[in-house]
ROMARSE-583199 format. One line per 4 residues: number of its first residue (from 1); their letters; for each residue x, y, z of C-alpha. Coordinates in steps of 0.25 Angstrom, whole numbers. Example, Ala and Ser with C-alpha at 12.3 -4.5 7.8 and 13.67 -1.06 7.14 Angstrom:
# ROMARSE-583199
1> as> 49,-18,31 ~ 55,-4,29
# end
This chain:
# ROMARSE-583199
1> xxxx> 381,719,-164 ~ 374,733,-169 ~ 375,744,-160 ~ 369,757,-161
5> xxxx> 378,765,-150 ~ 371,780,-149 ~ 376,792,-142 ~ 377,807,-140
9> xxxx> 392,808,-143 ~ 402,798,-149 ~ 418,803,-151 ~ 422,810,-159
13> xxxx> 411,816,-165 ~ 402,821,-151 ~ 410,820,-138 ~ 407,826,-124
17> xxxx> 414,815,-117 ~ 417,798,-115 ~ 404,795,-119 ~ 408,799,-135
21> xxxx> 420,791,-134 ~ 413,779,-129 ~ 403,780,-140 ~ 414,781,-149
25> xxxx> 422,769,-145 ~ 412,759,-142 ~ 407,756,-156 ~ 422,758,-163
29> xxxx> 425,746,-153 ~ 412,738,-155 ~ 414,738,-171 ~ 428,733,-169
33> xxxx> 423,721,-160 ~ 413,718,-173 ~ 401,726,-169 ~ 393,735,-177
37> xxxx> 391,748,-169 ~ 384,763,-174 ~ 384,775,-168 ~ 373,786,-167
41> xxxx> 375,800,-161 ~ 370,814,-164 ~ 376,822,-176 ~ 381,834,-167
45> xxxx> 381,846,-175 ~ 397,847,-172 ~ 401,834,-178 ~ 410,836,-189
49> xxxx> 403,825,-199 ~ 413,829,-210 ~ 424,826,-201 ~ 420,811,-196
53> xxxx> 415,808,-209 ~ 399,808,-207 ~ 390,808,-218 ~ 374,809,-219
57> xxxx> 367,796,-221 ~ 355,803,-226 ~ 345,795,-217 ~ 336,802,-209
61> xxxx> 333,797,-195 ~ 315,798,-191 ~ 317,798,-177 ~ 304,800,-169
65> xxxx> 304,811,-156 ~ 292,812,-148 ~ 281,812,-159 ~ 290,818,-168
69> xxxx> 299,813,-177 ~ 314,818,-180 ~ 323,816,-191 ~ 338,817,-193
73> xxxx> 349,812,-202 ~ 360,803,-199 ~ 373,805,-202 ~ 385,793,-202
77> xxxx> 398,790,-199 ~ 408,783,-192 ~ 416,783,-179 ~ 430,788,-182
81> xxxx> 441,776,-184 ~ 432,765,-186 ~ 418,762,-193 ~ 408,762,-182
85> xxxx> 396,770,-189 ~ 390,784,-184 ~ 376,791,-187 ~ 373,804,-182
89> xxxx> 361,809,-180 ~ 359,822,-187 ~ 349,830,-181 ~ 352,846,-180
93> xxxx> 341,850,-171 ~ 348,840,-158 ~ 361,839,-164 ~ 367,851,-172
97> xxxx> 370,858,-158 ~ 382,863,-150 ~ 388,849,-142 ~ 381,837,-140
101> xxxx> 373,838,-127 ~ 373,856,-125 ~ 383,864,-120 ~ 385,866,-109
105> xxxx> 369,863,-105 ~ 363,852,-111 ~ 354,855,-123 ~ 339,855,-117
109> xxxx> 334,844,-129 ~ 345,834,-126 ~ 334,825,-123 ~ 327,827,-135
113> xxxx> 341,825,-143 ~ 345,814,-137 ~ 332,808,-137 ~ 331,810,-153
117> xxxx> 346,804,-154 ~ 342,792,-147 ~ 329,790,-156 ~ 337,793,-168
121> xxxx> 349,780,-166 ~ 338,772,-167 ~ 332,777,-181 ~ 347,778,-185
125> xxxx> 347,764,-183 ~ 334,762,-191 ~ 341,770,-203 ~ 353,765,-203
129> xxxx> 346,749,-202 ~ 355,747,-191 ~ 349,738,-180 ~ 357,736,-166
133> xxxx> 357,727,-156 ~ 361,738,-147 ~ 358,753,-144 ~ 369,759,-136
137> xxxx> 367,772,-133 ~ 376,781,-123 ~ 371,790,-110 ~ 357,797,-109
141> xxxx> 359,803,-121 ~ 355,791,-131 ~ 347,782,-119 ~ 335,785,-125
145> xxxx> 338,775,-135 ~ 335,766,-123 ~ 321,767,-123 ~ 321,769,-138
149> xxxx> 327,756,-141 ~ 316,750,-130 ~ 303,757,-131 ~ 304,762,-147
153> xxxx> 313,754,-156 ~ 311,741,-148 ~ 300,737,-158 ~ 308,739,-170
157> xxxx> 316,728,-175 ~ 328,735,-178 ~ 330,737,-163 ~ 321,726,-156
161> xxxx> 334,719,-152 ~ 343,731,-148 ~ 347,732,-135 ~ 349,746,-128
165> xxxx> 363,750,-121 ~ 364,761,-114 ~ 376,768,-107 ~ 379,777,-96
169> xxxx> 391,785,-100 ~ 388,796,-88 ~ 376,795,-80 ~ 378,807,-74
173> xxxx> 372,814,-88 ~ 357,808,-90 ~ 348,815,-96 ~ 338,820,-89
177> xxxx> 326,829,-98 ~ 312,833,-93 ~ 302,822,-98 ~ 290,827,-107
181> xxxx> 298,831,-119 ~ 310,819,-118 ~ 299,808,-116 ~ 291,815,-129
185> xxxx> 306,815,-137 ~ 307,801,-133 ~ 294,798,-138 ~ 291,787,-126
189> xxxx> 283,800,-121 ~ 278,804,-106 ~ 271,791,-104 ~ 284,783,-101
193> xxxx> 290,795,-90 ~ 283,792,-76 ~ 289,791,-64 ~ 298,778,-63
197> xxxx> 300,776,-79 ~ 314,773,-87 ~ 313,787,-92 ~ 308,795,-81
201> xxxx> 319,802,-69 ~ 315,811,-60 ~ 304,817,-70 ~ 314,817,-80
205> xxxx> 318,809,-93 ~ 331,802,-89 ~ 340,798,-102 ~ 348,790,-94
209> xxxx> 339,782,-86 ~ 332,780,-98 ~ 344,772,-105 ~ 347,765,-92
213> xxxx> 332,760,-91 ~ 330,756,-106 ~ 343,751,-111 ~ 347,736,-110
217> xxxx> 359,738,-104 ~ 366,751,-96 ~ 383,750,-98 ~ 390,763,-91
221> xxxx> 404,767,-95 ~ 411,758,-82 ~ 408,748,-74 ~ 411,756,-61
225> xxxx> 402,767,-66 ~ 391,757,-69 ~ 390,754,-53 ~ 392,768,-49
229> xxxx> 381,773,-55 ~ 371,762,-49 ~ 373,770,-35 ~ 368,783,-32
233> xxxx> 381,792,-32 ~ 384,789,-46 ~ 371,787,-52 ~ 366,799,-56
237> xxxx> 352,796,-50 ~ 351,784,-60 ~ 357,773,-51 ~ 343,769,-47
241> xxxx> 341,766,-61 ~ 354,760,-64 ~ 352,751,-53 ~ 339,746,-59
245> xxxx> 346,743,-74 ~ 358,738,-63 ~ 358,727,-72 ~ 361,731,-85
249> xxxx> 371,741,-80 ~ 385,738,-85 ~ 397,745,-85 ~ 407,746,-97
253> xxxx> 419,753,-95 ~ 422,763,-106 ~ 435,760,-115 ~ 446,767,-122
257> xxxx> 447,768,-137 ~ 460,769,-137 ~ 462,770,-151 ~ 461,786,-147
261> xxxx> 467,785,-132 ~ 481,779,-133 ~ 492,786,-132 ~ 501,777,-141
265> xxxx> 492,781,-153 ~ 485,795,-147 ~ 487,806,-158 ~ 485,817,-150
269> xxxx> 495,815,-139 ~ 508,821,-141 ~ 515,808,-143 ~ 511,793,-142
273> xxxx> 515,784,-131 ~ 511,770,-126 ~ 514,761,-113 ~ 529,759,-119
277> xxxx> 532,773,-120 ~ 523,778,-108 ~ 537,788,-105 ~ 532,796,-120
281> xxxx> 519,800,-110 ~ 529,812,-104 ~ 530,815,-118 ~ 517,817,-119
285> xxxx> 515,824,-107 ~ 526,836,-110 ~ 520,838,-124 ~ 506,841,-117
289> xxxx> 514,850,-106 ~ 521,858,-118 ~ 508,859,-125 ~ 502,865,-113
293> xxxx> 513,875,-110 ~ 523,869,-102 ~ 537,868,-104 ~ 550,860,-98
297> xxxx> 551,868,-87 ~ 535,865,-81 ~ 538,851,-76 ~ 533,844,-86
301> xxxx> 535,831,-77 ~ 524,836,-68 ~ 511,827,-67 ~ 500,829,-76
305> xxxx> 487,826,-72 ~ 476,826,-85 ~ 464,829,-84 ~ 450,828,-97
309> xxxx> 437,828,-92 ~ 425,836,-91 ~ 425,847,-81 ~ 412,840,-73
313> xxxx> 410,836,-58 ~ 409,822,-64 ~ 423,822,-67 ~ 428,828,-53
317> xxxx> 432,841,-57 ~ 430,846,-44 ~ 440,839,-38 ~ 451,843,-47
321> xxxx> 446,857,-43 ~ 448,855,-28 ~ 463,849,-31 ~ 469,851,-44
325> xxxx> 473,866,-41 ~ 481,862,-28 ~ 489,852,-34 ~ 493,862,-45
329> xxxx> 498,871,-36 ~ 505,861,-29 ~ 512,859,-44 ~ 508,842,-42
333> xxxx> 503,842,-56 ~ 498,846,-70 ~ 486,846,-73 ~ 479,844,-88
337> xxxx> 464,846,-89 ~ 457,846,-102 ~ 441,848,-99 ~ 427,856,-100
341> xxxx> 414,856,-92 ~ 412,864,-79 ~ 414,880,-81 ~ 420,881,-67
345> xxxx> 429,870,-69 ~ 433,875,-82 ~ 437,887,-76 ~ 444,881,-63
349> xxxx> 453,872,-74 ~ 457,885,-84 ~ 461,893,-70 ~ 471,881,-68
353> xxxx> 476,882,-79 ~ 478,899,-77 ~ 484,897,-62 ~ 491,883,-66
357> xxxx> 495,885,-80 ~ 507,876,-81 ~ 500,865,-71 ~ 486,866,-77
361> xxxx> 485,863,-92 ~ 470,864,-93 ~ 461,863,-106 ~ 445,867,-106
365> xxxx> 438,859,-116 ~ 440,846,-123 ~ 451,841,-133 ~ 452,826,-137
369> xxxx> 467,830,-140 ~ 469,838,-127 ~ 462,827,-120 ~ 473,816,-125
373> xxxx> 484,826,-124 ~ 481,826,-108 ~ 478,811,-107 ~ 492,809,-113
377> xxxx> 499,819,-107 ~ 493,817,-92 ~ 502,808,-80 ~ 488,807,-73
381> xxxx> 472,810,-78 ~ 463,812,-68 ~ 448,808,-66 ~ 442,813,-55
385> xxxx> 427,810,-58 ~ 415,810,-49 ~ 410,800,-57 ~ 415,795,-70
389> xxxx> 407,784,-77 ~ 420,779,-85 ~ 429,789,-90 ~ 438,786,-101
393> xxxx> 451,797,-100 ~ 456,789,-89 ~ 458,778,-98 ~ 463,786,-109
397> xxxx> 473,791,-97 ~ 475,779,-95 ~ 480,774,-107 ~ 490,786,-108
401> xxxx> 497,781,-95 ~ 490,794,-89 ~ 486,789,-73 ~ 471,791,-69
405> xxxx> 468,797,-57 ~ 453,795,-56 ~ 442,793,-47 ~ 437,780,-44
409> xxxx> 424,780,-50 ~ 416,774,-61 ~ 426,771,-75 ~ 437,777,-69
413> xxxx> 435,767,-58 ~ 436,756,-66 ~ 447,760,-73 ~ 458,766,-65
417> xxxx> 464,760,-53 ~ 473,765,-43 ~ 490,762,-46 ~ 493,754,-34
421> xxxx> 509,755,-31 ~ 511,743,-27 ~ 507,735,-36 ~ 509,745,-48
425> xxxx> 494,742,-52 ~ 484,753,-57 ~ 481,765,-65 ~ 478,777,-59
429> xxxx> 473,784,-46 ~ 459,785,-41 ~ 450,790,-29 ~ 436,787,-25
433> xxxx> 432,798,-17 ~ 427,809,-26 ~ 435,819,-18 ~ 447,828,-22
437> xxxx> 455,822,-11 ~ 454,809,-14 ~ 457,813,-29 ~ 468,821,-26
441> xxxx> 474,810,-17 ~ 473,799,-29 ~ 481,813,-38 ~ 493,813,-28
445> xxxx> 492,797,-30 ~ 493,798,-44 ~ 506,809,-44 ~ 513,801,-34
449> xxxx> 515,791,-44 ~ 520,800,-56 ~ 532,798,-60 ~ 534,786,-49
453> xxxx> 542,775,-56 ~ 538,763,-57 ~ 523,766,-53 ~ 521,778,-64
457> xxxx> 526,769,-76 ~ 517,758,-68 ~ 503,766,-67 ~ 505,771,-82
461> xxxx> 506,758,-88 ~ 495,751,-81 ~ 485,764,-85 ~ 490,762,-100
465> xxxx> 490,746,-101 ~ 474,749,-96 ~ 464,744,-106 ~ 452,751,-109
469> xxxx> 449,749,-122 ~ 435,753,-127 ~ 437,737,-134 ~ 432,732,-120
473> xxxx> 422,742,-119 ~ 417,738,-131 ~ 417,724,-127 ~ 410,726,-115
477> xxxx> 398,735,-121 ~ 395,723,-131 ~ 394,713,-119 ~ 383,723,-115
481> xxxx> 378,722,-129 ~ 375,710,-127 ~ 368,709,-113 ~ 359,720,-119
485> xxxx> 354,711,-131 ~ 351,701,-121 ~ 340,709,-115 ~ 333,714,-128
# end
């Protein structure tokens, strides 16, 4: 099967969040199940072509806009540790810029850029005389290629028996632009936005209901985010339109490529370790405490509760705000954050760290090393999130034998369950009611089992023998695949 995945950002060489790493590991996993898989993504001005080995092909791209036409070069590559083929678009007007989508505001042409890089996968298609039996293309920023693959290149043999896949990484971020100048850009022009169309919201051009409404099948990144967001709370405004592509709506839980997150073969943690030698983990964890600061006499012993997230209400920050502070004082943990978003929050976590300096070991910014080094290091890693349509450090934690303590919401959900003592099932803690509460109650859970023989070895092992391999993901993706030909 060709498929054309197209996104925004792909680890390593743009990354804001899960949706690179997804991008990432997909493809690896479905040339290694025989597939024949390309990615396309922008050539950010940051990315170090020297260093990942990308050279010019010299092919220009034509890539009509409005009633203009573009060009750009395209540059190729492949993903790191394997031979999964990468193009980037290059293109210095959208693309040589600070970060991919603007800091801290969005760039005001993201409609206009992402429009041109959806349009632009096709013709790299064209030039590279590559013809796929599926689009993929990730979250609002590549849904265009939707209505592309539909409306345009339908009638074009290379693509007249391509199917479109779209998928909601988080629909909380859709895309929403004022509508003269994107439907222009997008060359379908003012006469297909009315009241009711699959490009009209509100009077406004919405990416992501325009990939939900064009594409031959919808996936999200679990299965229980994939009901939740048919139902108002969670929908973002979208769920009346979810409901009517109901359907094709399917859920496909996010996997681990744990070739990078094991800590039996992690080279950035301070020493390996596996199930058979889980007691090496203390090891670990007085390695990250010295590295921090601490010494033999700061009870090294103490609880270490991990933290790597954004700093947004998504995540539930305000509920760490309203506890975390009382239960430093009280000396019932440490606490390891590594994180960036939200000024206030910023500055609430950095004054932690000033009143709480041996209890607080906090970190602004991101750090992939810094990020394993807490995941490894942490007894417990806790999720809070309002929402969370899969989330993947908890299965990273996970497989460190560090517990989850989460709220029971969309992949999270689907993926931890609550250690029950009597029958020494389960791998975490959780709560549903998005209160501090409830989430400080499922926290004094968690530290009653710390160090409690048998139930600490036994919560340990069962989160490390867990199985979320991006391989079953992959699997999963080309059964959709499948059901998506079948409608073209």
């Amino acid at each position: 099967m060709n498929i054309l995945l197209v996104s925004a950002e792909v680890e390593p060489f743009a990354k804001t969040g899960g949706l690179a790493d997804v991008c990432a590991t997909l493809p690896r996993e479905w040339q290694r199940l025989g597939q024949n898989p390309i990615i396309v993504m922008p050539k950010y001005g940051f990315i170090n072509v020297e260093k990942w080995g990308f050279r010019p092909t010299f092919l220009t791209l034509i890539v009509p806009m409005g009633y203009w036409t573009e060009f750009a070069h395209v540059w190729e590559g492949t993903l790191p540790n394997s031979n999964v083929p990468v193009y980037l678009i290059e293109h210095n007007q959208y693309f040589d810029r600070p970060g991919i989508y603007g800091e801290a505001n969005e760039y005001p042409d993201n409609n206009r850029r992402f429009i041109f890089l959806a349009r632009a996968a096709f013709e790299v298609a064209k030039a590279l005389d590559f013809t796929p039996d599926i689009i993929h293309a990730h979250d609002f920023h590549t849904a265009f290629a939707m209505p592309f693959l539909k409306g345009i290149y339908r009638n074009e043999h290379r693509f007249s028996k391509t199917a479109g896949v779209f998928t909601i990484h988080n629909l909380a971020y859709q895309g929403r632009y004022e509508p003269y100048s994107t439907m222009e850009f997008s060359t379908f022009g003012m006469k297909n936005f009315y009241p009711g169309s699959w490009f009209e919201y509100y009077g406004s051009v919405n990416f992501m209901k325009v990939g939900i409404m064009f594409a031959d099948k919808i996936t999200t990144v679990s299965p229980t985010y994939a009901k939740e967001i048919r139902y108002p709370y969670y929908g973002e405004g979208l769920h009346d339109v979810l409901n009517y592509r109901g359907a094709d709506l399917i859920g496909v839980l996010n996997g681990v490529y744990y070739n990078d997150w094991d800590p039996n073969v992690d080279r950035y943690i301070y020493k390996n370790y596996n199930i058979d030698s889980l007691y090496l983990k203390n090891d670990v964890k007085k390695s990250f405490l010295y590295e921090n600061g601490l010494n033999d006499y700061d009870n090294l012993e103490m609880p270490l509760i991990g933290m790597v997230s954004r700093l947004t209400e998504q995540k539930g920050i305000d509920l760490v705000r309203y506890k975390i502070e009382q239960y430093l004082a009280e000396g019932a943990f440490r606490f390891a954050l590594l994180g960036s978003g939200n000024k206030n929050d910023e500055d609430f976590f950095v004054y932690l760290k000033w009143k709480y300096p041996k209890l607080a070991l906090i970190q602004i910014g991101y750090s992939d090393l810094l990020s394993h080094r807490i995941i490894a290091a942490s007894d417990f890693f806790l999720m809070p999130s309002r929402f969370e349509p899969c989330g993947l450090t908890q299965m990273y934690s996970m497989k460190y034998g560090t517990i989850p303590i989460v709220r029971q919401t969309g992949g999270l959900a689907d993926t931890v369950f609550e250690y029950n003592y009597a029958t020494g099932e389960g791998n975490g803690f959780n709560f549903y009611q998005y209160n501090a509460d409830d989430m400080a109650w499922a926290i004094r859970r968690a530290l009653s089992i710390y160090n409690n023989q048998p139930h600490w070895d036994i919560i340990r092992q069962n989160a490390m023998k867990m199985d979320f391999s991006s391989g079953k993901t992959a699997m999963e993706y080309l059964k959709v695949f499948t059901w998506a030909l079948e409608k073209v």
